[in-house]
Every structure is written in C-alpha cells, then in structure tokens.
Backbone and ligand atoms as CSV (ligand in chain L), in Angstrom:
chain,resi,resn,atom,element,x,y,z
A,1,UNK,N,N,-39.601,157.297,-102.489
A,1,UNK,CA,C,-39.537,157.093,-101.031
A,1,UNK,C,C,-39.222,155.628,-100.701
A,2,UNK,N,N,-39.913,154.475,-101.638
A,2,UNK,CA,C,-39.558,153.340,-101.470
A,2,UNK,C,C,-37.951,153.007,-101.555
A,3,UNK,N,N,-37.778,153.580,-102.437
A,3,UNK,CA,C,-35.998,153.625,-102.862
A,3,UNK,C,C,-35.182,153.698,-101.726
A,4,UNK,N,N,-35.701,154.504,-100.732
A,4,UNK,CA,C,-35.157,155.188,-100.042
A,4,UNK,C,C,-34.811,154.189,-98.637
A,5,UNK,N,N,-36.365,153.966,-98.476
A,5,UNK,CA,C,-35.946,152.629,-97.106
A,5,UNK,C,C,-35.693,151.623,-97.776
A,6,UNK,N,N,-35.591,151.330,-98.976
A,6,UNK,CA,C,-34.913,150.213,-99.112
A,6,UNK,C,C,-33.223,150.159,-98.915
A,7,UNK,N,N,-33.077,151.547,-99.312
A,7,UNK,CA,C,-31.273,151.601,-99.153
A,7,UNK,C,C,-31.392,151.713,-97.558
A,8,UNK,N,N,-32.154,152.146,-96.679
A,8,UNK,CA,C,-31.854,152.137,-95.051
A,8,UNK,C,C,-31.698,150.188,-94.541
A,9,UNK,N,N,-32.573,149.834,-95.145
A,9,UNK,CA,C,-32.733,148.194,-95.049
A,9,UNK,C,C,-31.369,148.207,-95.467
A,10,UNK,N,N,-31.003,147.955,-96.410
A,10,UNK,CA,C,-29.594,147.220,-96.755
A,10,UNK,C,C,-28.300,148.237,-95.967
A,11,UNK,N,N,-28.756,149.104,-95.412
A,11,UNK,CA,C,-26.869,149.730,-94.768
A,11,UNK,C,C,-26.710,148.601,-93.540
A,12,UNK,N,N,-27.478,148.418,-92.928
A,12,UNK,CA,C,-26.607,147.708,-91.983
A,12,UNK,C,C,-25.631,146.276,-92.469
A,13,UNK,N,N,-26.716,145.527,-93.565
A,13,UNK,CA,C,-26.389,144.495,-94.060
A,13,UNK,C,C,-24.818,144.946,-94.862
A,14,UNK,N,N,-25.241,146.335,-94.904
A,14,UNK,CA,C,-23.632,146.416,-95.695
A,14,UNK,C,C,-22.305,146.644,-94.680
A,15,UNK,N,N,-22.568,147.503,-93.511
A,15,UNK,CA,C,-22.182,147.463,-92.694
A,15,UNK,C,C,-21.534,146.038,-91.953
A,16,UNK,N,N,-22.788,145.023,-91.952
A,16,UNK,CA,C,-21.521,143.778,-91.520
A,16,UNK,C,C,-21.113,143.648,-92.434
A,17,UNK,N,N,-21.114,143.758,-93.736
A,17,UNK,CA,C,-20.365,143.051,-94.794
A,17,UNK,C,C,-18.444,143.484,-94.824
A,18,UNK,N,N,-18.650,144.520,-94.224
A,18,UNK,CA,C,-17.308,145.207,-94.272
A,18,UNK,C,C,-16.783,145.059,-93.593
A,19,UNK,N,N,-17.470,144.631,-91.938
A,19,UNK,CA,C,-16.630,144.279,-90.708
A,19,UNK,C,C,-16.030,142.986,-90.904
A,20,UNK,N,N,-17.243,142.256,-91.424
A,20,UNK,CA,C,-16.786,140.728,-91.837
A,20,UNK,C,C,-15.552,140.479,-92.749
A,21,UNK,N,N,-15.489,141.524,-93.390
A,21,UNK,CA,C,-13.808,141.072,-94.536
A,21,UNK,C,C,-13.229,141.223,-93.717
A,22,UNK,N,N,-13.043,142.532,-92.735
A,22,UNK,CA,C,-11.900,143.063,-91.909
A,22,UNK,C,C,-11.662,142.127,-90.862
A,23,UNK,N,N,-12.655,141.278,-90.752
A,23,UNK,CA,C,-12.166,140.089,-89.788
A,23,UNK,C,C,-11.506,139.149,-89.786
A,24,UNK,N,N,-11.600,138.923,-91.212
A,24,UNK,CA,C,-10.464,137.689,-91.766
A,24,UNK,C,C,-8.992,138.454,-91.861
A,25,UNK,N,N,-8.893,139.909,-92.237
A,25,UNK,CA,C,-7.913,140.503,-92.826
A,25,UNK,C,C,-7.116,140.427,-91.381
A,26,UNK,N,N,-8.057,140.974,-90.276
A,26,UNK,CA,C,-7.320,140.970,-89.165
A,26,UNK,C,C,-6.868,139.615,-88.205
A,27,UNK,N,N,-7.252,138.256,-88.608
A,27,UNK,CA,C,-6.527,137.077,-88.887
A,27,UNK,C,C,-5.131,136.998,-89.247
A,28,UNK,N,N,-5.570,137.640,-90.606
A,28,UNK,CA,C,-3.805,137.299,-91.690
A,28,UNK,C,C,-2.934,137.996,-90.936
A,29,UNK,N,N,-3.422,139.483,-90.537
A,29,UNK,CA,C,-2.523,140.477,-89.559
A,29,UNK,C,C,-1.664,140.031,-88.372
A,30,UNK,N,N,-2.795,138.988,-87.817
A,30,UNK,CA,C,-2.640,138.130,-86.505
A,30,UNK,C,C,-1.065,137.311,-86.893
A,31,UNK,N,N,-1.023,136.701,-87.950
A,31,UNK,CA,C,-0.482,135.620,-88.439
A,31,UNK,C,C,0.759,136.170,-88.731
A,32,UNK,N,N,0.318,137.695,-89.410
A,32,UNK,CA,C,1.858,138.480,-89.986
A,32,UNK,C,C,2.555,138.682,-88.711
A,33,UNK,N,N,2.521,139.062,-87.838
A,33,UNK,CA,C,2.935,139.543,-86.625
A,33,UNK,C,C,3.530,138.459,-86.099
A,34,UNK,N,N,3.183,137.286,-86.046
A,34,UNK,CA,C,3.569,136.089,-85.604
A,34,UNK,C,C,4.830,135.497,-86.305
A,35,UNK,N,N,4.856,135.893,-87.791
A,35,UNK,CA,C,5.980,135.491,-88.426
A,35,UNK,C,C,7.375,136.824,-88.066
A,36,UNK,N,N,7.121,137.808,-87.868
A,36,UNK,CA,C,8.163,138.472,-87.767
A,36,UNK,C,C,8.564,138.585,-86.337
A,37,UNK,N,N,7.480,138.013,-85.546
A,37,UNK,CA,C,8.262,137.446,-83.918
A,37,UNK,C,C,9.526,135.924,-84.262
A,38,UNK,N,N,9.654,135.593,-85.278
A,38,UNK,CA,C,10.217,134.572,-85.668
A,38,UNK,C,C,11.184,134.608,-86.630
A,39,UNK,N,N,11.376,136.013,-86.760
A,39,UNK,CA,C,12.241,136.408,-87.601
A,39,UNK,C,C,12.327,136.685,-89.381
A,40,UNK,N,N,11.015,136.281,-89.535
A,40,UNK,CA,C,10.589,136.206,-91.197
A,40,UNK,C,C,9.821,137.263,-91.527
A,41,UNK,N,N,10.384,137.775,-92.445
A,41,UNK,CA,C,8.970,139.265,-93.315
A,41,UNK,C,C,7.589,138.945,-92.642
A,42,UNK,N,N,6.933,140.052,-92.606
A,42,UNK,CA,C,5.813,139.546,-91.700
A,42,UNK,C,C,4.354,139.676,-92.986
A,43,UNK,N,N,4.413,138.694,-93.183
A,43,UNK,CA,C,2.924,138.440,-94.151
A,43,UNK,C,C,2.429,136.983,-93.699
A,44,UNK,N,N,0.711,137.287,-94.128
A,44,UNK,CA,C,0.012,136.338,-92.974
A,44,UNK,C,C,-1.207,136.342,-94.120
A,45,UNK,N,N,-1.595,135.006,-94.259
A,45,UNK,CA,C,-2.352,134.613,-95.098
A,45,UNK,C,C,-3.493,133.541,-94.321
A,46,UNK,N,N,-4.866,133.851,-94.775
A,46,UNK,CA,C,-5.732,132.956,-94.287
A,46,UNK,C,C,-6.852,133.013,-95.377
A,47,UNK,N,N,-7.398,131.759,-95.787
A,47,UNK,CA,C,-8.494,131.065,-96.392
A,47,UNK,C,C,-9.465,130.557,-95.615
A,48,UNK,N,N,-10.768,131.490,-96.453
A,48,UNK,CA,C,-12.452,130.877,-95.847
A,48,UNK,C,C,-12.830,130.596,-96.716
A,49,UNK,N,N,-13.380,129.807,-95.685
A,49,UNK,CA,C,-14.403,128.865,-96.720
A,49,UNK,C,C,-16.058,129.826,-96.691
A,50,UNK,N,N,-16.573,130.103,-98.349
A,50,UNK,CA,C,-17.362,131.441,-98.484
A,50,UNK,C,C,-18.858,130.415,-97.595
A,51,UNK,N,N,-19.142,129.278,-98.069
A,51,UNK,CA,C,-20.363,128.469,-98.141
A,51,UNK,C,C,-20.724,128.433,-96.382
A,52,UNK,N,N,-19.255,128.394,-95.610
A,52,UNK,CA,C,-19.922,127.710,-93.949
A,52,UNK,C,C,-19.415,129.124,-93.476
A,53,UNK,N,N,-18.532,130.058,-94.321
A,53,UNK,CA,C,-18.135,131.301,-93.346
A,53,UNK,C,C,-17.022,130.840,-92.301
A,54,UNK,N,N,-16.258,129.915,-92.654
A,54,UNK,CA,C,-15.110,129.761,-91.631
A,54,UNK,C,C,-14.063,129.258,-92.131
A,55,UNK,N,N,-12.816,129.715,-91.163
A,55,UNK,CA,C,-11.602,129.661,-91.667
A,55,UNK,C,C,-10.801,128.432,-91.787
A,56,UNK,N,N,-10.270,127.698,-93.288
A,56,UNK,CA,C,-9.571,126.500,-93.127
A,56,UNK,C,C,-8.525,126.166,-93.162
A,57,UNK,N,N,-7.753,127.387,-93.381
A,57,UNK,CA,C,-6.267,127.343,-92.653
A,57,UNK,C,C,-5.887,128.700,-92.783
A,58,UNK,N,N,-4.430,129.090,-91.926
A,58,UNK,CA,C,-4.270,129.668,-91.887
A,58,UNK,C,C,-2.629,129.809,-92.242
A,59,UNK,N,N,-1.836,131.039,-92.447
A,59,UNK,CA,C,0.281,130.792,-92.126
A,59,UNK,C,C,0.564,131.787,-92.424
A,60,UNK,N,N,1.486,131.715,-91.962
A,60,UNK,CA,C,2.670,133.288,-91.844
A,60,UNK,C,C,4.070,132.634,-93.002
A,61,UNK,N,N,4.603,133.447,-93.570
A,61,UNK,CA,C,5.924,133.081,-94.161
A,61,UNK,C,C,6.826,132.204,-93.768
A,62,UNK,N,N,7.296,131.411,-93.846
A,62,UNK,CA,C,8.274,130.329,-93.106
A,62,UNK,C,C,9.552,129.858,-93.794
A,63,UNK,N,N,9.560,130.795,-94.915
A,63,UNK,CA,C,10.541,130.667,-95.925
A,63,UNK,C,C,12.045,130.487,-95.281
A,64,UNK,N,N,12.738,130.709,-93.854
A,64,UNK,CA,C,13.660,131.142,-93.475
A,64,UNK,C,C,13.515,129.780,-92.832
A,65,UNK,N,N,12.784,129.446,-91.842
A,65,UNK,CA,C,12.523,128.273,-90.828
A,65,UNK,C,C,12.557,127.063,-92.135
A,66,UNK,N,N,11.668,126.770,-92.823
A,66,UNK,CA,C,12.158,125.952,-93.715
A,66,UNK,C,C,12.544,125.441,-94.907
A,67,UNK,N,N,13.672,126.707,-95.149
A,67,UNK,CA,C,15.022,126.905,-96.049
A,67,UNK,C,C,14.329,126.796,-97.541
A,68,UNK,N,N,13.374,127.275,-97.493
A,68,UNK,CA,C,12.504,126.926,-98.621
A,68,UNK,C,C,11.879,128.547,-99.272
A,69,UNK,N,N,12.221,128.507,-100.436
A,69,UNK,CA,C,12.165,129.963,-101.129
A,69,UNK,C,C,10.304,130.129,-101.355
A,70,UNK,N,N,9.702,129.237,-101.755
A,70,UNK,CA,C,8.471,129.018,-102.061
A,70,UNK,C,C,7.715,128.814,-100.618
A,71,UNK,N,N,8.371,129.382,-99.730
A,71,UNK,CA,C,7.155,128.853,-98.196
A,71,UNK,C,C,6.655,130.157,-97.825
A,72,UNK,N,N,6.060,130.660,-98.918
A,72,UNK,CA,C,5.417,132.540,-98.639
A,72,UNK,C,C,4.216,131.755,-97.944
A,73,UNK,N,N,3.540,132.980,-97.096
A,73,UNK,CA,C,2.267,132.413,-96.420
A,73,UNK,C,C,0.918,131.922,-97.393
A,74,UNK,N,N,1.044,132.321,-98.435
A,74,UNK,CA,C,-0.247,131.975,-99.141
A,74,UNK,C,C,-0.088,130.736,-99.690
A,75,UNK,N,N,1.598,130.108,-100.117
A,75,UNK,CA,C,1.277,129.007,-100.628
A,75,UNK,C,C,1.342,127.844,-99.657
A,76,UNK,N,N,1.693,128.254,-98.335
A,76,UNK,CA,C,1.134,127.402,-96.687
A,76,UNK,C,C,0.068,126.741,-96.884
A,77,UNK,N,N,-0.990,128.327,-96.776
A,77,UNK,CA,C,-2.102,128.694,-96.572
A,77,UNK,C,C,-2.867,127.627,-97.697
A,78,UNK,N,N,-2.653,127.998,-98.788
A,78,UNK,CA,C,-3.155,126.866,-100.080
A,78,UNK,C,C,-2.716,125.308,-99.623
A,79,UNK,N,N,-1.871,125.438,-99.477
A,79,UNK,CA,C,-1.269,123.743,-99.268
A,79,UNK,C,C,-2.009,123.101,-98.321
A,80,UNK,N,N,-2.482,123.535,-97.058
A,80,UNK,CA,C,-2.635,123.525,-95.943
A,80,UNK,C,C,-3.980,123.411,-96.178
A,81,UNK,N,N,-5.196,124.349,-96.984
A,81,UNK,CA,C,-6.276,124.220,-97.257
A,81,UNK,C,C,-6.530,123.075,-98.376
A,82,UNK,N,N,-5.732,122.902,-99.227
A,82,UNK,CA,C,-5.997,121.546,-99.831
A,82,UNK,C,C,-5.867,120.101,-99.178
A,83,UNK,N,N,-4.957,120.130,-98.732
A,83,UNK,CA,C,-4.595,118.779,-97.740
A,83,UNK,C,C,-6.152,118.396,-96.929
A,84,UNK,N,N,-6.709,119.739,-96.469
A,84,UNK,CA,C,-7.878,119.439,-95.163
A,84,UNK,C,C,-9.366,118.931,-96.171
A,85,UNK,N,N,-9.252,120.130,-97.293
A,85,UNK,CA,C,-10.130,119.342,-98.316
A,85,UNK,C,C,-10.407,117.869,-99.061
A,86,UNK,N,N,-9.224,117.769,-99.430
A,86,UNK,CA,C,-8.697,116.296,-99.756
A,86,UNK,C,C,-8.972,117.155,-101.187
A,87,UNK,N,N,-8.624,118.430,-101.886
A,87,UNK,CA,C,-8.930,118.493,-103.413
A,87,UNK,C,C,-7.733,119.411,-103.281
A,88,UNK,N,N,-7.835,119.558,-104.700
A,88,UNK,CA,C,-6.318,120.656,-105.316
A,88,UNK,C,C,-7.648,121.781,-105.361
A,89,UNK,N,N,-8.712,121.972,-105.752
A,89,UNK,CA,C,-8.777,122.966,-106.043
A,89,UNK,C,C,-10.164,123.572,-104.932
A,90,UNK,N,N,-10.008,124.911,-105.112
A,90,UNK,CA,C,-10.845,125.843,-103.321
A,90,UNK,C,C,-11.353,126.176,-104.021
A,91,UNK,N,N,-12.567,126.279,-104.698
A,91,UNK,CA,C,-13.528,126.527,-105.698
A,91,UNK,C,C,-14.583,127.856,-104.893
A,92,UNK,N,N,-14.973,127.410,-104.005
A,92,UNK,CA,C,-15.647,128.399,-102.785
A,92,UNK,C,C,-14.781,129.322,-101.892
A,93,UNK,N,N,-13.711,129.102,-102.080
A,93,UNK,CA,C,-12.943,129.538,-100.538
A,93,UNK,C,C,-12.767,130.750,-101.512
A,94,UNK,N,N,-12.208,132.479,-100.554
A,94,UNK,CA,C,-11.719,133.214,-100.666
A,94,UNK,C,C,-10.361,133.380,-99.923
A,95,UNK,N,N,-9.382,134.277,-100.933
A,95,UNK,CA,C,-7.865,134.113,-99.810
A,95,UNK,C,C,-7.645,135.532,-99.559
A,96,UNK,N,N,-6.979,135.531,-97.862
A,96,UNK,CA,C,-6.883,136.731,-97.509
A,96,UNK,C,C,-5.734,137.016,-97.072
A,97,UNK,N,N,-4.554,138.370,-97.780
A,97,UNK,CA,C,-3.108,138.270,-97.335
A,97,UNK,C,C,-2.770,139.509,-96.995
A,98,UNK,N,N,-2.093,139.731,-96.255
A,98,UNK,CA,C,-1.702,140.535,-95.891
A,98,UNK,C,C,-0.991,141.677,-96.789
A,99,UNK,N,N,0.062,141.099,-97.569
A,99,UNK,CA,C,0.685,141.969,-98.827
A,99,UNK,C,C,0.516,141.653,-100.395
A,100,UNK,N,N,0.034,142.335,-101.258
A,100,UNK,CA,C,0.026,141.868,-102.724
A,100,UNK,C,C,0.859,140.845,-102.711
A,101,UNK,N,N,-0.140,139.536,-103.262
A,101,UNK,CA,C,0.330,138.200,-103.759
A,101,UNK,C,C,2.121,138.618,-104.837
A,102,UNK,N,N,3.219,137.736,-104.691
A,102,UNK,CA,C,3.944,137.837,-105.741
A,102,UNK,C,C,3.633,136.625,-106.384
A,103,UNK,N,N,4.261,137.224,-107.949
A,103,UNK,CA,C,3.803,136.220,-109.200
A,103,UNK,C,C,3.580,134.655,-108.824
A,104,UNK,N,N,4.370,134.085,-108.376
A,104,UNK,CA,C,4.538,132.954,-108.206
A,104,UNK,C,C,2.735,132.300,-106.924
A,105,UNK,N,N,2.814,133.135,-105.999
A,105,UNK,CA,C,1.617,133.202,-105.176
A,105,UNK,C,C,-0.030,133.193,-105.972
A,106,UNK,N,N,0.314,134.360,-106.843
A,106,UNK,CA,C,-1.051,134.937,-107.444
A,106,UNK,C,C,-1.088,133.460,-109.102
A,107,UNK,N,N,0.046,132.945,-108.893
A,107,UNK,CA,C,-0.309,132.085,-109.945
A,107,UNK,C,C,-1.021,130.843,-109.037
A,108,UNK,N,N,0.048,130.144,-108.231
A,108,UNK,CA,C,-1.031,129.734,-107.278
A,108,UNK,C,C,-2.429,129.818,-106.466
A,109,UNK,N,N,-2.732,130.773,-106.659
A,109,UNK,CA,C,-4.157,131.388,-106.289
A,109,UNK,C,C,-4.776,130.867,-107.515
A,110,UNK,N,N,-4.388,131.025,-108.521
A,110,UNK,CA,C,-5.295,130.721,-110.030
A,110,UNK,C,C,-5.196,129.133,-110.177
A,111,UNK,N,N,-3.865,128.486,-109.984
A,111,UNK,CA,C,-4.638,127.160,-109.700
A,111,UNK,C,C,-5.240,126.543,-108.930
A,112,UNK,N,N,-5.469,127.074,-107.721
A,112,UNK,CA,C,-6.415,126.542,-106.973
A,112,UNK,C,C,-8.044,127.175,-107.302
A,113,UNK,N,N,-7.980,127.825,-108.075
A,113,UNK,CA,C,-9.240,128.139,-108.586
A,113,UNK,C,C,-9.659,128.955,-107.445
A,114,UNK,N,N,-9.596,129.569,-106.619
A,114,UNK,CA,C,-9.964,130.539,-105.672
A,114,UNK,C,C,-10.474,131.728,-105.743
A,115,UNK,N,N,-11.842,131.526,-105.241
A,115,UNK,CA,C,-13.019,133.117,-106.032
A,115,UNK,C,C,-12.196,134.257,-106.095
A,116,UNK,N,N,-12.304,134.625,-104.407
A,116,UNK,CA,C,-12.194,136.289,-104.163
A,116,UNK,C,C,-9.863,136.151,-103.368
A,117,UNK,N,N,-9.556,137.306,-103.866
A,117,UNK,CA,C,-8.345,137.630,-103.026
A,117,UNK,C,C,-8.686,139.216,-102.667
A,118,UNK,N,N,-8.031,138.966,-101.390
A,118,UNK,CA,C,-8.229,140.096,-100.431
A,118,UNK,C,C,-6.923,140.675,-100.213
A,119,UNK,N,N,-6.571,141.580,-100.726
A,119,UNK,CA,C,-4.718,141.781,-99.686
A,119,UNK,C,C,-4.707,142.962,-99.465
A,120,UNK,N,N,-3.952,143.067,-98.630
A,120,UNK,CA,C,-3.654,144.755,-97.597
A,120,UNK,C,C,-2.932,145.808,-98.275
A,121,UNK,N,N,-1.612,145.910,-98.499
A,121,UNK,CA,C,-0.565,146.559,-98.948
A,121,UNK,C,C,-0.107,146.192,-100.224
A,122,UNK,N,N,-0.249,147.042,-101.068
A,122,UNK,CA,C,0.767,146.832,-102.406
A,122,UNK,C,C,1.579,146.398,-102.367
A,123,UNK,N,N,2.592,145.536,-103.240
A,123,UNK,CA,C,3.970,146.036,-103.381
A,123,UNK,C,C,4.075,145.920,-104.564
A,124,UNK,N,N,5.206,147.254,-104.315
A,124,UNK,CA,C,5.656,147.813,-106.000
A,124,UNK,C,C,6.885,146.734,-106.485
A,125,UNK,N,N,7.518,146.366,-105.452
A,125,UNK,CA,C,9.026,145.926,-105.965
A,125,UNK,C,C,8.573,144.303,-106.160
A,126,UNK,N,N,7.896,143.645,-105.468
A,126,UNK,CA,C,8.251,142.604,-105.892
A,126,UNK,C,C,5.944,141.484,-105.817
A,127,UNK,N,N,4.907,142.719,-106.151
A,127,UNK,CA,C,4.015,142.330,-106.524
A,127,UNK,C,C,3.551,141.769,-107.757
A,128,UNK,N,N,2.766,140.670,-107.693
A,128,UNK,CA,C,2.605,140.314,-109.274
A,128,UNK,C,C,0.720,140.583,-109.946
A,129,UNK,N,N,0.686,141.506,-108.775
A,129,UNK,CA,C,-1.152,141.225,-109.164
A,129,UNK,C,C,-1.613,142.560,-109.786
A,130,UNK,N,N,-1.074,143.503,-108.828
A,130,UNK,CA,C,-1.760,144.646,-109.877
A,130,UNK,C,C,0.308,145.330,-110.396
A,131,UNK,N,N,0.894,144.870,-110.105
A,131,UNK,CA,C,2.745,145.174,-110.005
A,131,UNK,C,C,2.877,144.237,-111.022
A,132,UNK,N,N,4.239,144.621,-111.108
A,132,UNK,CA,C,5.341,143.545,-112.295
A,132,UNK,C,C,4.906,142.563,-113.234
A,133,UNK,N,N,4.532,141.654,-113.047
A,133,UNK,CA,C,3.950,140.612,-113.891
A,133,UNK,C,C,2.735,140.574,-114.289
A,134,UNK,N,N,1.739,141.177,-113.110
A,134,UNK,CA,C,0.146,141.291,-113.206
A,134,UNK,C,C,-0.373,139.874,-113.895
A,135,UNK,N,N,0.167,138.979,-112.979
A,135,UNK,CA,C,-0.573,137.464,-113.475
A,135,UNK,C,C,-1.843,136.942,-113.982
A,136,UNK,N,N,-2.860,137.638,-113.205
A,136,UNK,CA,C,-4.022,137.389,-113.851
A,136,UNK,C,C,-4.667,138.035,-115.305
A,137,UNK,N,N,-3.781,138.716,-115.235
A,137,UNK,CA,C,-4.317,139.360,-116.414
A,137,UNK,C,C,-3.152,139.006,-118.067
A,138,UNK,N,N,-2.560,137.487,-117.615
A,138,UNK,CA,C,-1.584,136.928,-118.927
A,138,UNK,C,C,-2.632,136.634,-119.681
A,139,UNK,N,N,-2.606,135.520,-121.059
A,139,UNK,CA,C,-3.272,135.061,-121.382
A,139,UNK,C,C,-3.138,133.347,-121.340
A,140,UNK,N,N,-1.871,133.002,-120.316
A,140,UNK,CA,C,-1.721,132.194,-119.901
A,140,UNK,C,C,-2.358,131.651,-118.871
A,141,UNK,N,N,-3.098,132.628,-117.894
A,141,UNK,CA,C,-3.820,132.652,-116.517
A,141,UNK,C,C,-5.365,132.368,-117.094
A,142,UNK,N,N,-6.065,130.983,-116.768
A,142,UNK,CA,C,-7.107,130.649,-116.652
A,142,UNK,C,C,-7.895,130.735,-115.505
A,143,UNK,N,N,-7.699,130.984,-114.759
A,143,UNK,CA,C,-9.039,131.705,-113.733
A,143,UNK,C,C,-8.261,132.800,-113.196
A,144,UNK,N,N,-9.183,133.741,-113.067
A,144,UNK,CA,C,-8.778,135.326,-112.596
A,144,UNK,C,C,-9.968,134.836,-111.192
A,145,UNK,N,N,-9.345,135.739,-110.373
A,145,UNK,CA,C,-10.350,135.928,-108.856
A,145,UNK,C,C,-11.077,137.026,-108.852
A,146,UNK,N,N,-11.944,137.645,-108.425
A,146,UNK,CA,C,-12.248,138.463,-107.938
A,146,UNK,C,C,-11.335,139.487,-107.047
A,147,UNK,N,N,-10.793,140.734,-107.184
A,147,UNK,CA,C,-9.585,140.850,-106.563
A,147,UNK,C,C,-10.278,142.265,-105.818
A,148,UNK,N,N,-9.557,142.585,-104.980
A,148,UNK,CA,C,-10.293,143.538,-103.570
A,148,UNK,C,C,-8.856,143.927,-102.560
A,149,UNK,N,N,-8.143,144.926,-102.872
A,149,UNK,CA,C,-6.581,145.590,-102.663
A,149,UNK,C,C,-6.903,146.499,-101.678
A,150,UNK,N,N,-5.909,146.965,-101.070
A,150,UNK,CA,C,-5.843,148.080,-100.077
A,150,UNK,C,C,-6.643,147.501,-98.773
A,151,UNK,N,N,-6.916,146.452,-98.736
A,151,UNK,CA,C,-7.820,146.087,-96.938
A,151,UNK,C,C,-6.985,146.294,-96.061
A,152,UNK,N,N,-6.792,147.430,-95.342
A,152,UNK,CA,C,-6.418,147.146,-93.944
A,152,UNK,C,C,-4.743,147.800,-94.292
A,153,UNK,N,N,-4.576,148.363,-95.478
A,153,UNK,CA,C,-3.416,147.924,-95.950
A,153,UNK,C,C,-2.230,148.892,-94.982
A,154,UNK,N,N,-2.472,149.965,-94.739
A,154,UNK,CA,C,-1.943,150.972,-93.009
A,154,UNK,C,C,-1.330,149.467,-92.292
A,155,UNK,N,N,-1.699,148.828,-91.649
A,155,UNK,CA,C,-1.461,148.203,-91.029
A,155,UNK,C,C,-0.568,147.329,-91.137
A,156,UNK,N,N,-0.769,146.660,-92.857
A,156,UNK,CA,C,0.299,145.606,-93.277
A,156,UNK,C,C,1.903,146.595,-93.471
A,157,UNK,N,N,1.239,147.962,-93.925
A,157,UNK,CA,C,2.313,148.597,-94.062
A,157,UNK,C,C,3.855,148.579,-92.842
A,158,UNK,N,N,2.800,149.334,-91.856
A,158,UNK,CA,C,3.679,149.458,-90.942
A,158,UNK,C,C,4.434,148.410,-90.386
A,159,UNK,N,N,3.818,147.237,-90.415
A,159,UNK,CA,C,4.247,145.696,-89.922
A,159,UNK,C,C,5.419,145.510,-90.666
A,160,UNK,N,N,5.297,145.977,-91.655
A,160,UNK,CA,C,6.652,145.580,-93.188
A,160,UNK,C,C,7.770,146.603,-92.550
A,161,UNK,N,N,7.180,147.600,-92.923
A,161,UNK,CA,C,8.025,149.226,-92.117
A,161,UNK,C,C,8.937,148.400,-90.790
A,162,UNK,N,N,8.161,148.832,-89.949
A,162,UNK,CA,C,9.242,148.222,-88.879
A,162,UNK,C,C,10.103,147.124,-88.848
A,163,UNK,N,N,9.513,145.867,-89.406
A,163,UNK,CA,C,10.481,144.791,-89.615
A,163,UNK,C,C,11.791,145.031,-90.233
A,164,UNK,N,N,11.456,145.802,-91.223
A,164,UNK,CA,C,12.937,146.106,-91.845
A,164,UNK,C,C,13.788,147.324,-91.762
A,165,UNK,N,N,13.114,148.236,-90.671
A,165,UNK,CA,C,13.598,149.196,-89.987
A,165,UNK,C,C,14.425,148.210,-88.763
A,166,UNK,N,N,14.208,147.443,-87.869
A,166,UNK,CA,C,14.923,147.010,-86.590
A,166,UNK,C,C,15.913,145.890,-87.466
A,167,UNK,N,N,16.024,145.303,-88.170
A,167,UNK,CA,C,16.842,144.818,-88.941
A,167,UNK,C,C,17.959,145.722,-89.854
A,168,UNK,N,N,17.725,146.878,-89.836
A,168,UNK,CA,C,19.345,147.579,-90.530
A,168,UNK,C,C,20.157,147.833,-89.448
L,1,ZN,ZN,ZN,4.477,134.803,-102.807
C-alpha cells in the first residue's frame, strides 16, 4: 500500500517533468517557424541551462542568410551559448532541436560536452544520431549525451512537410 502512494506522490512530479521538456521543445518550434518565415528549412534549436532551469540561447538555421553551410541552428545555438558563458564547453546545459542533429551538429554537441539532446523528428536522409553516421556511438566520439528522440516530433514534421511542399 505504501508502494502505492508513493507512486501517487511522484505522478504529478512526473507530470511537470514532461510539460517542462515540452516547453523548451516548443521554444525550438517557436524558432523553427521563424526560420522558414525567412526562407530557410525550418529547424530551431535552444539550450538550458539544467542548474538555474533557463534558456541561454536560442536560433533557427541561417545557413542561406549567411552563405554559410555550417550555420544549422544548433551550431548558432552552441556558439551563441558559449560566447555568453565565456567557456567552450556546456557541461550542465541540455540541447533542444527540432530535427535529428546531422553528423557534423551531433559532433558538435559532443564537443561541447552537453548532457541531455532532445530532438523532435528523425531524419532518415541526412541524420547522424540515431541515421547515417550515428556519431555518438564512433569510437572516435568522447562524450555521448543522454539522447531523448521523437519530442514533439508531429509537429517538427509537418513544419519540414510544408516548407518543402510551398517551395516545389
Ligand atoms: Zn546540423
């Protein structure tokens, strides 16, 4: 019976726990949407900080705006969170994206040493996390994250969906 209210005690606590990811996720969402009002794939990346619970940067893709192949939102998002730190590496922070990190992203995630990644939507064609390369799992890759797929991922979907539906 003890067992029992103890699992009633912890549902709610679990309950925010789930709203609380979906809050950051729906950030990055915020962010994706913002980049494909601008004409760029719409993925949207944001980093918290786990220790104060708040967000230290945030970006959408900008690869098109500045002619730059490497300006996916996560490595913004990283750049952008190191600069405010004054360190290369987010030791506490978790990152939250909208679409499976590609290789180049999810390797960046590993050097910044970054606990948890959060992302919405797979991708098959050009993902490197649980897709194609599966970076963390080389034996070249010295920190692996904590990894947590499919958040929200309906949503990132359709955002992708349409973008490249009104563009043919
Ligand atoms: Zn990338």
């Amino acid at each position: 019976m003890q067992s029992l209210l103890d699992l009633f005690r912890l549902l709610p606590q679990a309950a925010r726990m789930f709203s609380f990811d979906n809050t950051y996720m729906k950030l990055a969402i915020a962010e994706a949407i913002k980049a494909s009002r601008r004409g760029e794939v719409p993925v949207g990346a944001v980093i918290v900080c786990r220790l104060k619970n708040e967000v230290i940067s945030s970006a959408s893709n900008r690869v098109i705006e500045f002619m730059d192949p490497t300006a996916h939102a996560e490595m913004i998002a990283i750049r952008k969170a190191c600069q405010f730190r004054g360190s290369e590496r987010l030791i506490d922070c978790d990152l939250y994206v909208t679409l499976e990190p590609c290789p180049m992203c999810a390797q960046a995630i590993s050097f910044a040493r970054i606990k948890r990644l959060y992302f919405g939507a797979a991708d098959k064609k050009g993902g490197g996390v649980e897709n194609g390369a599966i970076v963390f799992n080389a034996k070249s890759c010295h920190h692996k994250p904590e990894i947590y797929g499919d958040i929200m991922a309906e949503s990132s979907e359709k955002l992708l969906r349409n973008f490249f539906k009104d563009r043919r």
